[in-house]
N, C-alpha and C positions, 0 to 999 in steps of 0.2 A: 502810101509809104509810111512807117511807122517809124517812130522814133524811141528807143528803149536805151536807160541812163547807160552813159560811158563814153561819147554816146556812140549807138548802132543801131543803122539802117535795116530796116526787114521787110518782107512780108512773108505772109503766112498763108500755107494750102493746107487745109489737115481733113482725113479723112479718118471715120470713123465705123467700124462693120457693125453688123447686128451677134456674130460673135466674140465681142466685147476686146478685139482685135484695130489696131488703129495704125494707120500709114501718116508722118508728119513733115513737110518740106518746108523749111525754111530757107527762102532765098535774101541774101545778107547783101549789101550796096555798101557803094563807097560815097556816098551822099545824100545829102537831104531827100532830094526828088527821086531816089532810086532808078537812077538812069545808068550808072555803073554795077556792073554784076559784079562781085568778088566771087562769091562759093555757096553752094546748098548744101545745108545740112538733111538728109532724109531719115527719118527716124521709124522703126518700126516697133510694137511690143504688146503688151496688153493691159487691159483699165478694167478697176470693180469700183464701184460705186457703193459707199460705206452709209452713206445715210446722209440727213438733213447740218447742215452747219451750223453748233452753235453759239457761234462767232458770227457770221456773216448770215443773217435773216436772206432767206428767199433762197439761195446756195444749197449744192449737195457737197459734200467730202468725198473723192477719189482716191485711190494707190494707182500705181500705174507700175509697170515693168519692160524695161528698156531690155528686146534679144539684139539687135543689129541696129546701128548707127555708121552710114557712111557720109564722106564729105567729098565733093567734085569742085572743083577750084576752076574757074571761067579764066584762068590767064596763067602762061609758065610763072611770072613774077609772083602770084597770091599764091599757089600750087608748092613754091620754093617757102613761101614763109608759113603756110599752114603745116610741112613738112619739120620746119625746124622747131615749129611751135610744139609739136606734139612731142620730139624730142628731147625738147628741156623738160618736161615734164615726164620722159615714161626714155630715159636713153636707150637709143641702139631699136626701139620700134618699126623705124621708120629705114633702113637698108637701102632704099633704091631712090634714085630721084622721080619725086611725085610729077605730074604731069596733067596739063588740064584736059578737061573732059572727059574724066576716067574715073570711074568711081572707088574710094579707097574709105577700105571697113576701118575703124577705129574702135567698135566695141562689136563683138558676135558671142555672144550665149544662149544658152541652152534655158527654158526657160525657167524652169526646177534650178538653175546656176546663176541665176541673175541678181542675188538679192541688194544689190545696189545701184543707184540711178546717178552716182558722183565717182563713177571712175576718173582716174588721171587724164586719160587722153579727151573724154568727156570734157573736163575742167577747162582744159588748154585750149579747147578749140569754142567754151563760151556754150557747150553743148548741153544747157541747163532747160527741161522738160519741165521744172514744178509748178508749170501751171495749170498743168494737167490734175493736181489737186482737189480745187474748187474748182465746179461748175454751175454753173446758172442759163437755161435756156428761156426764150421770152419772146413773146410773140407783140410785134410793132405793127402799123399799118405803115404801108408806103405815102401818104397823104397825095396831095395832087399834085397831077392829075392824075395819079396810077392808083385810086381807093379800091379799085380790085384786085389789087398785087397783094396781101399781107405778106408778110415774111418772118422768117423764125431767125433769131439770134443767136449766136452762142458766146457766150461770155466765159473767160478761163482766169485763170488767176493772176493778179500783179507779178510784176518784177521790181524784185526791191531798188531800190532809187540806189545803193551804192552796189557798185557789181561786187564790191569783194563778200558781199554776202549773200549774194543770191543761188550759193550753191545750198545752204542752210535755212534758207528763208522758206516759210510754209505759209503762202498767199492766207489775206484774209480781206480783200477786197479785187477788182475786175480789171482787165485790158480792156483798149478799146474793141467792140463786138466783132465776129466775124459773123458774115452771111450765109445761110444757105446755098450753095452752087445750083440747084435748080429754084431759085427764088430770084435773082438776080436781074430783075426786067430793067432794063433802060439802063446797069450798068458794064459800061463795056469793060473797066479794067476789072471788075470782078469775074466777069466771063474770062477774059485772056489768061489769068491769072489761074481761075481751074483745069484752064487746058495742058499748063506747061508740064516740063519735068525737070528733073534734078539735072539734066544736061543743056535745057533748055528755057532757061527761066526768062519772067516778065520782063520788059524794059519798058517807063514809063517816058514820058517825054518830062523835061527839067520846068520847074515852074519860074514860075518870075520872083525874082526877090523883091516885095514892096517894100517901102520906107516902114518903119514901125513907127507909124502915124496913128497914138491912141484917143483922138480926139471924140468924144460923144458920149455911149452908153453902150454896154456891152452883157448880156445877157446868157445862162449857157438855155443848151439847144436840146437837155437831155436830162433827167436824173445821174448825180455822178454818185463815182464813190470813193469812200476812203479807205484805208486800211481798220482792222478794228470792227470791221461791220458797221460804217458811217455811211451814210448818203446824202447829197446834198446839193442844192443850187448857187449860182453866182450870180450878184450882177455887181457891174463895174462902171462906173463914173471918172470921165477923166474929163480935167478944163487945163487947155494944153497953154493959152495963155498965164495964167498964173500957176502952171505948173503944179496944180492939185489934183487929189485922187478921191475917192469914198468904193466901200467894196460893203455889201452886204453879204453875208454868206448865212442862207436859212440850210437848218441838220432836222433829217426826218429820221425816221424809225423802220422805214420801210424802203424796200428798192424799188416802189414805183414815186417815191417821192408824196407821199399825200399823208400821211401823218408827222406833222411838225412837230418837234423835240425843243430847237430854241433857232432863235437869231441872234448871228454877232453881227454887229457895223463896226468898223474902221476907217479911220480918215488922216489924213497930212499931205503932206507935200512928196514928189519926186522928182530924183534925176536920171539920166539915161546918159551913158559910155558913149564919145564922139564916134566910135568906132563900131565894127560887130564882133561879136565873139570871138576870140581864139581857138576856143575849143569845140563850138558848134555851128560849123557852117550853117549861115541865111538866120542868126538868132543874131538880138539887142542886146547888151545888159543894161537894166536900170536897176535901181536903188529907192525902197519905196519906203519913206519915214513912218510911222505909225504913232501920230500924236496924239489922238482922242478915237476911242472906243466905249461902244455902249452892247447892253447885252438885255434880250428879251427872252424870258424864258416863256415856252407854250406846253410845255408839259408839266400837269401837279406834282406828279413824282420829281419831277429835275427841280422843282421849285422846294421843297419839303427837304430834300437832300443838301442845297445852298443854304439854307437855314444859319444862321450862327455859325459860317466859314467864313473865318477871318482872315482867308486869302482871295475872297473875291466880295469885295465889297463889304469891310467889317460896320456892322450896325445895321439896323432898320430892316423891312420884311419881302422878300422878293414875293410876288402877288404874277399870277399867271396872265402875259399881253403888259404886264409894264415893263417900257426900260428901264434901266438903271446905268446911270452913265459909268465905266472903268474907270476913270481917265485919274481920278484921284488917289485911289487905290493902288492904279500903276500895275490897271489888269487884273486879271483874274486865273491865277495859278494852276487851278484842277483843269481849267480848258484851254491852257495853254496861250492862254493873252499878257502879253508885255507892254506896256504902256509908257514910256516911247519904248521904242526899238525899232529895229531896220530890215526890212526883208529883202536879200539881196538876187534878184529874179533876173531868169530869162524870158526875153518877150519875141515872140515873130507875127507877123500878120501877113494872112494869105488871103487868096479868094480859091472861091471852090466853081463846084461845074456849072451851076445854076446865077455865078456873079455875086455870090455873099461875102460881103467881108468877116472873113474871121481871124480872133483873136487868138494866141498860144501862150500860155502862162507856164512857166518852171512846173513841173513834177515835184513837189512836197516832200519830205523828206521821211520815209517811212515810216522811222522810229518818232517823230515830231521833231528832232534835233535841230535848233537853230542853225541856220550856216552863216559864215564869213565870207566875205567878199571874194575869197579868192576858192572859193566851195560853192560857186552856185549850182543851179539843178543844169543837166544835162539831157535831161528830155522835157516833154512836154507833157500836160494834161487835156481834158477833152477839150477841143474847140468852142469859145465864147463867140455867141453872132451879134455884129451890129446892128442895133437898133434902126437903123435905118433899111435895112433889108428885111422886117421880121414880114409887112407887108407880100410877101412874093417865098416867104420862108413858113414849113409846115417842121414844127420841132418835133413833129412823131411821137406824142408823147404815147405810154403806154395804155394799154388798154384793155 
């Protein structure tokens, strides 16, 4: 179940022909665990593949062309407000009372008549495709006990962290991956989820809400990425007694993570909301101080470039593999370090099929924009795994 800022529930079926032709079902939840159906979006059209990304290393560039987009609403009440919805936006559309389990077009063109993918009715119903953009495919091993399964990935483009921009927004970093449908060994909701249709979509069973208990070390499980063409690792230190944090965050050059660019560290204290979210069901807010930061550069180039910037550490000579502490400085400007400042996060903690704990951190904010407390992030980023699980955990790296 996927969580995308606003926030919204999804998952994703998409198929793709060898006539450069493509079928897309989004099925959309009213909850975190995607156990409530709202509505499917199904989308049809077509995709050229323009060339290599040179923004985003590893990535192709896409067009895509939307002929037909309908929407099937699983209940009279979402049926009635997807109705009215399309309405404020496009009046007198919509004639008749919509009705669930019945498929109703909201965009049909011809394909020569299509040349845009941000119609109105499109807009109102949240029916934004540009992830289809970027693409990046990638072959993972399944690790054990399945080292015979590999499996191929497809990775498609972000959605921007604030929705009022994502009809405008042209991805330059990845979603979490989808699977292959005949690669899928040993996962059952990935199998369910190929089967379904626009009238018949998944229903997963509601997971448990754990305490957001961040005590330990928390590692990620994967190369991520950022907007920008960024890729990068986490690990995360929490001592829940004295209510401190430390975050190392290393940035590679690459999307398999193996060429290192630089390290930040960050450290201070946090607090966390006696409550849970308002706005995102089964999420924390806490409040993480940012007192003391240091920064190591590993690339000569990044190091030659800081030279004599007197917004990140004015004086003396950045040398590649030393740190240099921010803390006096009060950060480092080009990369976006504040030295104090406050990052105002959502936190959840799940476990998965295998018993791992894992960690969910706020989704960043596309543009870098600091937010306020009353603007935290509404989705999540890739899952962090406890260090106490790594023993019985294969992070699949690439290969």
């Amino acid at each position: 179940c996927e969580v995308r800022p606003g926030p919204e529930f999804l998952m994703r079926s998409y198929t793709f022909m060898r006539n450069h032709t493509f079928r897309l079902l989004q099925f959309h939840y009213g909850d975190e665990s995607c156990t409530l159906a709202l509505y499917t979006l199904t989308a049809r059209g077509r995709y050229r593949l323009r060339g290599r990304s040179w923004v985003t290393p590893g990535a192709t560039e896409a067009e895509y062309t939307l002929t037909r987009v309908t929407v099937t609403a699983h209940s009279a009440e979402v049926a009635e407000e997807l109705a009215a919805r399309v309405n404020t936006t496009c009046p007198g559309q919509v004639r008749r009372r919509w009705k669930p389990y019945r498929d109703y077009v909201v965009l049909s063109l011809p394909e020569e008549l299509a040349p845009t993918n941000n119609q109105p009715p499109l807009v109102a119903l949240h029916a934004v495709f540009h992830e289809l953009q970027l693409v990046r495919i990638q072959r993972r091993p399944r690790g054990p006990p399945e080292n015979r399964h590999p499996r191929h990935e497809l990775l498609l483009g972000d959605v921007h962290s604030r929705p009022e921009f994502r009809n405008t927004y042209r991805p330059t970093a990845f979603q979490i991956p989808l699977l292959r449908a005949d690669q899928v060994h040993g996962c059952h909701i990935c199998y369910e989820v190929s089967r379904c249709t626009e009238r018949s979509p998944p229903h997963l069973l509601a997971k448990p809400r754990l305490p957001a208990y961040l005590a330990g070390e928390w590692v990620s499980a994967r190369c991520e990425t950022r907007p920008l063409g960024l890729f990068l690792t986490r690990r995360l230190r929490f001592h829940v007694g004295e209510r401190t944090w430390r975050g190392e965050y290393r940035f590679y050059s690459d999307p398999a993570c193996s060429v290192p660019t630089f390290t930040a560290a960050a450290s201070g204290r946090y607090s966390r909301s006696p409550t849970t979210s308002s706005k995102v069901e089964g999420g924390t807010e806490f409040d993480f101080r940012v007192e003391h930061a240091s920064l190591t550069i590993l690339d000569r180039g990044m190091a030659e470039n800081l030279q004599g910037d007197s917004r990140c550490v004015p004086g003396g000579v950045w040398k590649v593999g030393v740190p240099r502490d921010l803390t006096p400085s009060r950060g480092c400007a080009p990369l976006g370090i504040i030295v104090p400042s406050t990052e105002y996060e959502l936190v959840r903690v799940e476990m998965d099929a295998q018993g791992n704990q894992l960690l969910l951190m706020g989704q960043p904010d596309t543009d870098n924009r600091k937010r306020g407390p009353r603007d935290r992030p509404t989705a999540y980023q890739l899952p962090l795994i406890h260090c106490r699980s790594l023993p019985h955990f294969s992070p699949n790296h690439h290969h």
